[in-house]
C-alpha positions in Angstrom: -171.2 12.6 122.1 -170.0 12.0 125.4 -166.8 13.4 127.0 -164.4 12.2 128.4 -165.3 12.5 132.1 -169.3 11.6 130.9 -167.9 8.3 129.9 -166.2 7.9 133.1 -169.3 8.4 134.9 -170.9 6.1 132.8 -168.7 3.4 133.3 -169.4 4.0 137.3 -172.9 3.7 137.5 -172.6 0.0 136.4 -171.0 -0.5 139.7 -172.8 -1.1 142.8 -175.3 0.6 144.4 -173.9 3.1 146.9 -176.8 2.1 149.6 -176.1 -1.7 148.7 -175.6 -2.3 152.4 -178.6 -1.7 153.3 -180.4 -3.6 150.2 -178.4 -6.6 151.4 -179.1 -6.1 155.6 -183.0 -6.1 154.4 -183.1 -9.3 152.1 -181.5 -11.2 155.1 -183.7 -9.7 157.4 -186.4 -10.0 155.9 -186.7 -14.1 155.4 -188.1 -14.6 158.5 -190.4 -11.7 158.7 -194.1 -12.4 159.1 -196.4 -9.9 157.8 -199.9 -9.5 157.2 -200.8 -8.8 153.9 -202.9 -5.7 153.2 -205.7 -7.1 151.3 -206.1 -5.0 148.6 -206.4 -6.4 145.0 -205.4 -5.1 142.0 -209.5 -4.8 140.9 -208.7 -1.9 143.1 -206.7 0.0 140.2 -209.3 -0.5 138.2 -211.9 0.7 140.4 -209.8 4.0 140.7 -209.5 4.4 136.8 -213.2 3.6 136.4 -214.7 6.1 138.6 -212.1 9.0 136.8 -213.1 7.7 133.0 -216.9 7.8 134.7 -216.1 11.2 136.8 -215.2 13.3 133.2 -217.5 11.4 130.8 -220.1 14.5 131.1 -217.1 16.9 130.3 -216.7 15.3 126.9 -217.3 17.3 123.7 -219.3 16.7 120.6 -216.2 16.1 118.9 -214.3 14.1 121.5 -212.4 15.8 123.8 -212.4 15.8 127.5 -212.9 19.5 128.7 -211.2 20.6 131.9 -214.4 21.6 134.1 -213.2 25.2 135.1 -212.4 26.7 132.2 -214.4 24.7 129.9 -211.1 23.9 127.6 -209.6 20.4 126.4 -205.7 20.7 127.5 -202.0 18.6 127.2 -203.3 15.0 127.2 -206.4 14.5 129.4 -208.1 13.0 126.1 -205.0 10.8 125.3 -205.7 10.1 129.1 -209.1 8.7 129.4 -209.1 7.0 126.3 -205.9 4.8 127.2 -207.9 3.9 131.0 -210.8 3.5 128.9 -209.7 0.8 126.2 -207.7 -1.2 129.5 -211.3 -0.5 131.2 -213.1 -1.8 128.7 -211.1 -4.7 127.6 -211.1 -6.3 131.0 -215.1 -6.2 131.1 -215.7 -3.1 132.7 -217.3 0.4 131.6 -218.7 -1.1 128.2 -221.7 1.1 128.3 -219.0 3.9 128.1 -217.4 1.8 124.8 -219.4 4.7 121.6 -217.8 7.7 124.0 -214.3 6.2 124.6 -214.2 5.4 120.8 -215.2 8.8 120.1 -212.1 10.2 122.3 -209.7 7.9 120.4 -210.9 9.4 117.2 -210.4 12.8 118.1 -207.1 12.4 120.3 -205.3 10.1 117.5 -206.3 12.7 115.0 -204.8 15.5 117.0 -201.4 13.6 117.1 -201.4 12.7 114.0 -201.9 16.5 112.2 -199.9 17.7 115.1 -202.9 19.6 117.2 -201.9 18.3 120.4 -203.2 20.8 123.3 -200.5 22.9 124.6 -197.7 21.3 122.7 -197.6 18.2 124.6 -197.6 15.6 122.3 -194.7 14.5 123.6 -196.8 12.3 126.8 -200.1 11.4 124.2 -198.5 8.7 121.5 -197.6 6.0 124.2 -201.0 6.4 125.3 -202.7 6.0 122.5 -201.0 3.1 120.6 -201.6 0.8 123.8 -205.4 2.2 123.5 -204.7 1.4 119.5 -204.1 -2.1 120.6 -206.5 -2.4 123.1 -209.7 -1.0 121.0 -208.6 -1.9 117.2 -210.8 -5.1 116.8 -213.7 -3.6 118.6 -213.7 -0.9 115.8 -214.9 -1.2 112.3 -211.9 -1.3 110.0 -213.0 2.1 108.6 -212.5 3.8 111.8 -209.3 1.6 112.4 -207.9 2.9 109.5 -208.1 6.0 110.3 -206.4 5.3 113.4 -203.7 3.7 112.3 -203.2 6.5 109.6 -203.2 9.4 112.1 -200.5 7.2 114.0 -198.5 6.3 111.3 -198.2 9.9 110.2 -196.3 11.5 113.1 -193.0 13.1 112.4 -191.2 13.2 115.9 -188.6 15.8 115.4 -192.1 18.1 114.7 -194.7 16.5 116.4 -192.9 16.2 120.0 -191.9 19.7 121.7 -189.0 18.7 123.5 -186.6 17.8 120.1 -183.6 19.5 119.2 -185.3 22.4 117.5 -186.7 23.9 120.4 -183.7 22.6 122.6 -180.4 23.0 120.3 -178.2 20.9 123.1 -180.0 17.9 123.3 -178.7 17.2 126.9 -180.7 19.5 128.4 -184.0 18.2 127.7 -185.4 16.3 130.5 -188.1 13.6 131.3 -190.5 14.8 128.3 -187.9 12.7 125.9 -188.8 9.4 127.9 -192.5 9.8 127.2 -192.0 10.3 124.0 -189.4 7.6 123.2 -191.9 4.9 124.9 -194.5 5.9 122.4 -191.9 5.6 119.5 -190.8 2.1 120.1 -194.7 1.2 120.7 -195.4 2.5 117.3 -192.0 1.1 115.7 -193.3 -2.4 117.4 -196.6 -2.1 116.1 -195.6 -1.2 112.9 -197.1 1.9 112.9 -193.5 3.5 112.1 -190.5 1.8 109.9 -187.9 3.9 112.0 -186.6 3.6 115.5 -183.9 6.9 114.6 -186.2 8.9 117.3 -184.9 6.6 119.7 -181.6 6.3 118.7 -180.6 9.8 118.8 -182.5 10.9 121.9 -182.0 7.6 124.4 -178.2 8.4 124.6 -178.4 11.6 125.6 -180.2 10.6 128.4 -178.0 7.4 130.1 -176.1 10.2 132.4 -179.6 11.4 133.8 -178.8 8.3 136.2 -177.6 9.1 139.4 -175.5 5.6 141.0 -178.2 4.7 143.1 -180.3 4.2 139.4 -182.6 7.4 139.9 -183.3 9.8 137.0 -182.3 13.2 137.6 -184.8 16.1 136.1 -183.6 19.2 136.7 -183.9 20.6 140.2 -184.2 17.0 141.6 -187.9 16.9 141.6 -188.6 13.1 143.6 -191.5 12.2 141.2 -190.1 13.0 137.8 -187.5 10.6 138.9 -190.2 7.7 138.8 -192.0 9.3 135.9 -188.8 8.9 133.9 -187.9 5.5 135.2 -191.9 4.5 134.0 -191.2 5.5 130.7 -188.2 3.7 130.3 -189.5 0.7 131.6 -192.1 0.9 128.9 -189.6 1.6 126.1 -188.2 -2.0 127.4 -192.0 -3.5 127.3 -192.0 -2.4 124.2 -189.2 -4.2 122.8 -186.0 -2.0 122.9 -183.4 -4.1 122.1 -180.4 -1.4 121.4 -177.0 -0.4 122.7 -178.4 0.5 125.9 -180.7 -2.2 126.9 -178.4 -4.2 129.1 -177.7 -0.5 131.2 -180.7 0.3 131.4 -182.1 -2.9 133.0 -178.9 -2.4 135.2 -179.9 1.2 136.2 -184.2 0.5 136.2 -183.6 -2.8 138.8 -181.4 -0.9 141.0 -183.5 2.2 141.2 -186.3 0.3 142.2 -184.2 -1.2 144.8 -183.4 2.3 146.0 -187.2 3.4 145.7 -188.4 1.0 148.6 -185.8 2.8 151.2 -187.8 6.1 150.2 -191.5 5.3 151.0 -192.6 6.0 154.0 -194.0 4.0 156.8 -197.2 5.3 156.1 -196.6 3.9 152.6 -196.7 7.3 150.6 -193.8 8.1 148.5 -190.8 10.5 148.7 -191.3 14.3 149.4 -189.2 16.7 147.2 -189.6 19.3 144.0 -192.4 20.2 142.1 -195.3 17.8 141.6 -195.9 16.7 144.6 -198.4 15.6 146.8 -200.2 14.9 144.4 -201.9 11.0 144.6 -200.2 10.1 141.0 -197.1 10.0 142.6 -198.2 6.6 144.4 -199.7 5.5 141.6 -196.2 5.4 139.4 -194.3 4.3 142.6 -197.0 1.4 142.3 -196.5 0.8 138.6 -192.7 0.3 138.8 -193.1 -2.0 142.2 -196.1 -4.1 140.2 -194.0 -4.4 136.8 -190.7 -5.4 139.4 -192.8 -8.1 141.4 -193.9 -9.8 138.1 -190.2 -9.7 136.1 -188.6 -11.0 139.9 -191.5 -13.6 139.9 -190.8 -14.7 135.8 -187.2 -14.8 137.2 -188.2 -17.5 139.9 -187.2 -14.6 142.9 -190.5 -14.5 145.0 -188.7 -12.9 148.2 -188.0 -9.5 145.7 -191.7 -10.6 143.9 -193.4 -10.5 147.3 -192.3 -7.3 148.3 -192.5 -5.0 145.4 -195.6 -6.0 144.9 -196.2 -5.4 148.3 -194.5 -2.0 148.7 -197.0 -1.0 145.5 -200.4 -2.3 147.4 -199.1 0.1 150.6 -198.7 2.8 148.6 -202.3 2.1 146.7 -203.2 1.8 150.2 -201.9 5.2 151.3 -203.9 7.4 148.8 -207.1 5.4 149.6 -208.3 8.0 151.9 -208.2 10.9 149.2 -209.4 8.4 146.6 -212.6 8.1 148.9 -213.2 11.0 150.4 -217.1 11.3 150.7 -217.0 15.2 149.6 -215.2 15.0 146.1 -212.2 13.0 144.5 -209.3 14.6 146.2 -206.1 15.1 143.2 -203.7 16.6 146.0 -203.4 15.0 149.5 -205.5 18.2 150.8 -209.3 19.0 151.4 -209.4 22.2 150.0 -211.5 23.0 147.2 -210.3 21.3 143.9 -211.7 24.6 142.1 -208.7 26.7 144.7 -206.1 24.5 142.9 -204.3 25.1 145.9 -200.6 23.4 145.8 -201.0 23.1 141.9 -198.2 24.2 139.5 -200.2 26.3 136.8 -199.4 23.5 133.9 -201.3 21.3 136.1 -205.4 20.8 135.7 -208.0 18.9 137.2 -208.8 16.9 134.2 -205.0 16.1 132.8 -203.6 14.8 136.3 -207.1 13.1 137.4 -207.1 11.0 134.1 -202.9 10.8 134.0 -203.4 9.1 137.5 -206.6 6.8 135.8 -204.4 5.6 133.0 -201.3 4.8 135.3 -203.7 2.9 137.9 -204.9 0.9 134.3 -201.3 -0.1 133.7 -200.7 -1.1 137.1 -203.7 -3.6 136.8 -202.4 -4.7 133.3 -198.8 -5.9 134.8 -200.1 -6.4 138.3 -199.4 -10.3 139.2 -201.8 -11.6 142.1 -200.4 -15.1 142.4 -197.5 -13.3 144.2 -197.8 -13.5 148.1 -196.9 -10.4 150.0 -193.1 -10.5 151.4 -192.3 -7.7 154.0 -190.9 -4.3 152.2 -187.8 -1.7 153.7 -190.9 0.6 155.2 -192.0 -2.5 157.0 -189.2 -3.2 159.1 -187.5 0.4 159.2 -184.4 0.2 161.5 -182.3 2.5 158.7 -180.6 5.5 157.9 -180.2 6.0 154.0 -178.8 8.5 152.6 -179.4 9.4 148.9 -176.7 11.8 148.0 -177.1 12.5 144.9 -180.8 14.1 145.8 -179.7 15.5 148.7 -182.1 13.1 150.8 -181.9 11.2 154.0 -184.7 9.1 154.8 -184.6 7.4 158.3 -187.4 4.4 159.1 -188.2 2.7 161.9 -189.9 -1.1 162.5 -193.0 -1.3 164.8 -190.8 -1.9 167.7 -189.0 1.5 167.1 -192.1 3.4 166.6 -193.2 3.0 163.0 -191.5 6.1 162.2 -190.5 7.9 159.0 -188.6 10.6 158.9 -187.1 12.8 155.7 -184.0 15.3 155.6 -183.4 17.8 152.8 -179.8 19.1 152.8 -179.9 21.0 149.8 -183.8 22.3 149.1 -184.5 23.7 146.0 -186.3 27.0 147.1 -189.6 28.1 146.1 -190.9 24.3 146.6 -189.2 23.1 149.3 -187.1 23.8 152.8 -183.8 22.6 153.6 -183.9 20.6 156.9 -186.4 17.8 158.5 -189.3 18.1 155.9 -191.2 15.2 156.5 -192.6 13.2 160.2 -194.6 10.4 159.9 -195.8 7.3 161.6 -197.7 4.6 160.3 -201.2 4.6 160.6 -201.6 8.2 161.3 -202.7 10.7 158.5 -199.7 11.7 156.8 -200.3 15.6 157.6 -201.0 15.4 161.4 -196.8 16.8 162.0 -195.4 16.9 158.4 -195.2 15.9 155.1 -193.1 18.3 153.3 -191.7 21.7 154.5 -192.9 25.1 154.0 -191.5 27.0 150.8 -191.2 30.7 150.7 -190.5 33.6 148.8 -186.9 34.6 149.6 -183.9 34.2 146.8 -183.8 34.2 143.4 -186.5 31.5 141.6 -186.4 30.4 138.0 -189.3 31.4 136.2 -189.0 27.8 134.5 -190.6 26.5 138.0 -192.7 28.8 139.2 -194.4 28.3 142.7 -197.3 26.1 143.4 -200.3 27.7 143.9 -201.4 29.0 147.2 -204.8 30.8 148.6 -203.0 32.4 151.3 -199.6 34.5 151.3 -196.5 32.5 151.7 -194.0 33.9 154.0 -190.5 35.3 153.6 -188.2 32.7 154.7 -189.0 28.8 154.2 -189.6 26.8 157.5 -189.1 23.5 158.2 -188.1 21.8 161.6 -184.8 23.3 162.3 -182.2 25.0 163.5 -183.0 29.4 163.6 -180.2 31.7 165.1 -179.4 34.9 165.7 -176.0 36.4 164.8 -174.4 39.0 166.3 -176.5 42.2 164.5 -179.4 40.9 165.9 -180.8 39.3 162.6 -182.3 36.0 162.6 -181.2 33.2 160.1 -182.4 29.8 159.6 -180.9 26.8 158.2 -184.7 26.2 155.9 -183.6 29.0 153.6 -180.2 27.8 152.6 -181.2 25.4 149.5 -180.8 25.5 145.3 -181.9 28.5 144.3 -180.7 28.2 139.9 -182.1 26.4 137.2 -180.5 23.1 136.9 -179.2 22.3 133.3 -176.9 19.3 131.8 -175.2 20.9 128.9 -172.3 18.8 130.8 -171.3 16.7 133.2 -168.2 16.0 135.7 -166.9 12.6 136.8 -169.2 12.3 139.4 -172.3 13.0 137.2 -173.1 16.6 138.5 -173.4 19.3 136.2 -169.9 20.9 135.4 -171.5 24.6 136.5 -173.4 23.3 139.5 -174.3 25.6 141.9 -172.5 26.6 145.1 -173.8 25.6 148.3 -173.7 26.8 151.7 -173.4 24.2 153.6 -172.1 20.1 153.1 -173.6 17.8 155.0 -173.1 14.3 156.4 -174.2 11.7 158.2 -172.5 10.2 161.2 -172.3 8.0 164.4 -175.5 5.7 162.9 -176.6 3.1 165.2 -179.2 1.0 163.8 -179.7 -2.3 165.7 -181.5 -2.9 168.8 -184.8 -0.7 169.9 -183.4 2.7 169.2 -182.1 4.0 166.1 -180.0 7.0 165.9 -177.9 9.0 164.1 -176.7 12.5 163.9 -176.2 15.0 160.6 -173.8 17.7 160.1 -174.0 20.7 158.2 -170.3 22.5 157.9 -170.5 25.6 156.5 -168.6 26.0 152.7 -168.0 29.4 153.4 -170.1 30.7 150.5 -171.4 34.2 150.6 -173.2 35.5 147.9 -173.8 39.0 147.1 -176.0 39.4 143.7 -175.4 36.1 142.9 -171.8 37.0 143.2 -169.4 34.9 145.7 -167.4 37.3 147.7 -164.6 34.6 148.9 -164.5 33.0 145.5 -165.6 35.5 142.9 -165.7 33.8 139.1 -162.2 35.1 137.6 -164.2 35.5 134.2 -166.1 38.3 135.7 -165.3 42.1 134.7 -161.9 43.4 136.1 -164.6 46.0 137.9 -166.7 43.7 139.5 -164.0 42.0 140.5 -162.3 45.1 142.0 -165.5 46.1 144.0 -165.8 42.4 145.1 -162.2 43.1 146.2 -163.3 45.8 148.8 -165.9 43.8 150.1 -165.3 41.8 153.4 -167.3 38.9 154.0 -168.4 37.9 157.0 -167.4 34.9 159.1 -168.8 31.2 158.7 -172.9 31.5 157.3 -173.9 34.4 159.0 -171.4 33.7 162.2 -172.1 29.4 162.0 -168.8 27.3 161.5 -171.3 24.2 161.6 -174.5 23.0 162.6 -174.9 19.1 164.1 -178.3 17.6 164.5 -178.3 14.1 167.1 -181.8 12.4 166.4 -183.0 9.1 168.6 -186.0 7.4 167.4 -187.8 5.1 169.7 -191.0 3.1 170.4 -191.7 6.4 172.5 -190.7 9.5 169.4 -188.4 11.2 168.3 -185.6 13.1 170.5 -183.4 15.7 168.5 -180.5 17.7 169.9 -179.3 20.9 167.9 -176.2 22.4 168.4 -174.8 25.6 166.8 -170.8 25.9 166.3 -169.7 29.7 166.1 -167.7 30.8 163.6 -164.3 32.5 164.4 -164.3 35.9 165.2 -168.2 35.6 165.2 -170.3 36.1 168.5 -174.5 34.2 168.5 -176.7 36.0 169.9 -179.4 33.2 170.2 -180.4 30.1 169.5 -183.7 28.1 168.6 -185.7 25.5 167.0 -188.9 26.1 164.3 -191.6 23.7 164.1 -194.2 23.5 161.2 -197.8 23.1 163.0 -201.1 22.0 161.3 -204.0 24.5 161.8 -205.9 23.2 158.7 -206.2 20.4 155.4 -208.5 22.7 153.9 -211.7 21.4 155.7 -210.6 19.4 159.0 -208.9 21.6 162.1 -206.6 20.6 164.3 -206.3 21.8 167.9 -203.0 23.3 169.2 -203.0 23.3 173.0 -199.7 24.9 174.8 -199.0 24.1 178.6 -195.5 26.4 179.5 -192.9 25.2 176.7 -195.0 22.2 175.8 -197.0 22.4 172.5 -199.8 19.3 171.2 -201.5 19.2 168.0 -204.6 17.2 168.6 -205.9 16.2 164.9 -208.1 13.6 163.6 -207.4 10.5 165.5 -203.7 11.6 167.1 -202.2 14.2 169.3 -198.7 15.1 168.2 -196.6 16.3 171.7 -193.3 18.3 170.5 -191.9 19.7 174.4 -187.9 20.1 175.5 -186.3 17.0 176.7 -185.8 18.4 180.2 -187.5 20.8 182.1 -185.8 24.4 181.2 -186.5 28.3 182.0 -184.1 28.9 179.4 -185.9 27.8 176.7 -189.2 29.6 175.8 -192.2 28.5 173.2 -193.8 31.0 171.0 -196.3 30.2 168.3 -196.5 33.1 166.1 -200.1 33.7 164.5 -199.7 34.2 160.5 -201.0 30.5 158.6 -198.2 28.9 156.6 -199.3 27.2 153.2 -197.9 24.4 152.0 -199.3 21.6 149.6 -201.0 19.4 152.7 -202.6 22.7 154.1 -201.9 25.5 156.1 -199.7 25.6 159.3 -198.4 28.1 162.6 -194.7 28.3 163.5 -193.9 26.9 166.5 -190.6 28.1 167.5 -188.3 27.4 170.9 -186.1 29.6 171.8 -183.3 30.2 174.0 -180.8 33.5 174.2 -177.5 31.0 175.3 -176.3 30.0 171.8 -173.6 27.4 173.1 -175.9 25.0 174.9 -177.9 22.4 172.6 -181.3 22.3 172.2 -183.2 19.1 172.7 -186.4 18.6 171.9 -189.1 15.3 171.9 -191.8 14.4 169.7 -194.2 12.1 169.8 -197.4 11.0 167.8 -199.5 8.8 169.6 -203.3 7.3 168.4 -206.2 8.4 170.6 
């Protein structure tokens, strides 16, 4: 099945972790590290996935399923959902009064899988659910109603049942992270004996080895950050389950060097990665937590409490993180935002309150099922900070600093994929400080061409034009402004195949390749600095007028022909960024290189500010070209490095959306295009 350059790449990822460096600088760094440990049990899980199953009891039918509360319908696999937090729930002692009602779901939910009546064709996540609730509930049941179980579980036929098989997707490479889910819950039945074939697993787990990137993440298409652990969940599982095939030896490989790759992506704050669709929404913690919790117990069976201690304690931080949305006195917040959970606002439309409320109760379940308390808290990456890491084949860059740089966190995307995200410095964050107060993520817009396989989040105000993130904004020599947020993926990813390196072989053309350069990270400052260089590109109807596709029509090609392109990206040769970070914030320096023959007419810096979560305000107070945020219990200071009449602030007055809430631009300007611009920023407790 593979080619020839697939194999190659194969063959690759069992080599060495391309941030390995940094894996090794932290466990020697770490030995001596003293921490205090964050107190939180894993009985917290279980209070999470307690007051969910308890939250959507009243919204279950006569019949069995759970209802989603605005429209009154059940939907994808909120029933497989509860039931699977309910049988962990109530075989650890806890919600037995709830014991005739959970039952009653299992009926109903095993019953739909079985006759193939799965809501909105999505089997596909339900059977894994549901055997472990099989296991779980089977001797609490009578044997008649255990029979029927068992035969609605035993009668699945995958290649029908599951939406994501070969007959809706004829090239079985492209289908994504559905497969994983599905193949789980095959090997749980085939273990359970609730199937006599494991040929589901066989033809679809192959397929899906070159979905690794070398630093052991899964690639969905378009790069989306949790879909990566969502995939690498599943595929844990189909381990737990008992896979014992061709691939089990690579994918141990790839699964224990992912989660090595993981830690360097949470955030000091201990929230997880920014990036794609999905996000911000509190699950994404909860399956960063899973795959740290099932890590700490298999490095503690291994005798390895240093890597024991600290995945288990990167999961508790990230538990830790979401705590604040978990409690929040006016309703169960699902998306780290205060708006109304009936506005939906930052949900994709296959998402609903019920399936991602009870998806996040059964994944909190599993985290208390594997979760290991003998294991004392060792310090985690986030903890002591003082790196750059680059993950390259996401187009990421996460930088972290130690308490005695700061605590900070910051996130790069070189390559956004539009319509969800913004290329440039997406995400600032310190430790203890609410992860919103400067920014989690950037701010999407409307510009370019978007797949209708992904379409937006939802909003409850407009989105504008161009994406914005904190970056670099210019203005070429027509007088049109450009900015570096809105050069990103704008195409539908597929695998049908792959090169060498393991990126599609029809990948799309980029704008810009960017590096990083000149780290320094020892002592009390880190730094670094990132460079975009432009690729030439130009695109004209999706057509590249420097390197038009020979395979087009001789006319195209001919009218392409007569076309003249312009110099560098609109008049940029390059774009280098210098960041410090420090006990006192974060200095940046932005400098714009001219292309050729091309003449800037103006230079400037846009900044993301917080106006609103949805219920709390901030306060945006601006003295000359100096600009604070005062929110909750911080102020966030953004002001040039030096004092400069060149530079001017401006803080336009349309709102922003963006998953976390809705934000101004904040944009510094300055009409000399060859001098740098250098600004500070600090966040600082009251």
């Amino acid at each position: 099945m593979f080619s020839t350059q697939e194999l190659a790449y194969i063959e690759r990822l069992f080599g060495s972790n391309p941030i390995q460096s940094h894996i090794d600088a932290f466990k020697e760094n770490s030995k001596n590290n003293e921490i205090t440990e964050t107190g939180l049990s894993r009985d917290r899980y279980l209070d999470f996935a307690e007051a969910r199953v308890r939250q959507f009891v009243p919204y279950l039918s006569e019949y069995g399923g759970v209802l989603e509360p605005k429209d009154g319908k059940e939907h994808e696999f909120a029933t497989a959902a509860f039931v699977k937090a309910g049988a962990i729930l109530v075989a650890n002692g806890r919600c037995r009064d709830l014991q005739d009602q959970i039952m009653l779901a299992m009926d109903w939910a095993s019953q739909c899988l079985g006759e193939n009546k799965v809501p909105d064709d999505h089997a596909d996540f339900t059977s894994h659910m549901l055997v472990r609730a099989y296991q779980l509930l089977v001797e609490m049941a009578g044997r008649e109603r255990s029979d029927r179980w068992q035969k609605h579980l035993s009668q699945i036929e995958p290649e029908l049942t599951y939406s994501q098989t070969i007959r809706n997707f004829p090239d079985i490479r492209t289908i994504r992270n559905w497969a994983t889910y599905a193949m789980h819950g095959e090997m749980m039945r085939f273990s359970e004996g609730l199937t006599k074939s494991d040929a589901f697993i066989e033809t679809y787990l192959q397929p899906q080895m070159t979905r690794f990137t070398p630093e052991g993440l899964y690639r969905d298409p378009n790069l989306p950050a949790v879909y990566d652990m969502a995939a690498r969940q599943q595929l844990s599982g189909l381990l737990d389950a008992g896979y014992n095939g061709e691939w089990k030896l690579f994918l141990e490989s790839q699964l224990r060097k992912g989660a090595q790759t993981m830690l360097f992506m949470q955030s000091s704050t201990g929230g997880t990665s920014c990036g794609g669709r999905s996000n911000q929404i509190i699950w994404n913690e909860l399956t960063f937590a899973n795959l740290c919790e099932r890590e700490a117990t298999r490095y503690a069976q291994a005798g390895d409490l240093a890597w024991a201690g600290t995945f288990k304690r990167a999961a508790r931080k990230a538990l830790g993180s979401i705590q604040r949305w978990i409690e929040d006195p006016a309703e169960f917040r699902l998306l780290k935002n205060r708006f109304s959970s009936e506005l939906r606002n930052g949900w994709e439309f296959y998402a609903y309150y019920s399936t991602y409320s009870l998806y996040a109760a059964q994944i909190a379940a599993s985290c208390y099922e594997c979760a290991d308390e003998s294991i004392p808290e060792k310090p985690t990456p986030a903890d002591m900070g003082g790196y750059v890491v680059p993950i390259e084949s996401f187009n990421r860059i996460y930088a972290t600093t130690g308490p005695r740089q700061g605590a900070y966190h910051l996130v790069m995307d070189t390559a956004a994929q539009m319509g969800h995200d913004a290329t440039g410095w997406v995400r600032l964050h310190k430790a203890e400080v609410k992860e919103e107060t400067a920014l989690s993520m950037g701010i999407a817009g409307l510009s370019g061409n978007l797949h209708m396989n992904y379409l937006v989040a939802k909003q409850n105000i407009p989105r504008p034009h161009t994406p914005a993130a904190i970056g670099l904004t210019w203005r070429d020599g027509y007088g049109t402004w450009h900015r570096l947020a809105n050069y990103g993926r704008r195409n539908h990813e597929t695998f049908a195949s792959l090169n060498e390196d393991g990126t599609p072989t029809k990948d799309e053309k980029m704008h810009w390749h960017a590096s990083v350069e000149n780290k320094d990270e020892a002592g009390d400052v880190l730094s670094f600095q990132i460079r975009y260089a432009s690729t030439g590109l130009q695109q004209l109807n999706d057509m590249d007028l420097r390197d038009p596709d020979p395979t087009m029509h001789p006319v195209l090609l001919r009218a392409i022909a007569d076309m003249l392109p312009r110099p560098g990206i609109e008049g940029v040769a390059a774009i280098t960024e210098l960041y410090r970070v420090a006990n006192e914030g974060v200095t940046t320096s932005w400098l714009v290189e001219a292309a050729e023959a091309a003449e800037l007419t103006g230079v400037g810096v846009t900044v993301p500010v917080l106006v609103s979560n949805g219920t709390d305000e901030s306060i945006i107070r601006v003295e000359g070209n100096k600009l604070f945020v005062h929110y909750s219990n911080a102020v966030y200071a953004i002001q040039p490095h030096s004092e400069s009449e060149d530079i001017e602030l401006e803080v336009l007055p349309s709102l922003m959306p963006n998953r976390n809430g809705n934000y101004r631009l904040a944009q510094w300007i300055s009409k000399d295009a060859s001098k740098p611009i250098t600004l500070h920023f600090a966040i600082e407790q009251n």
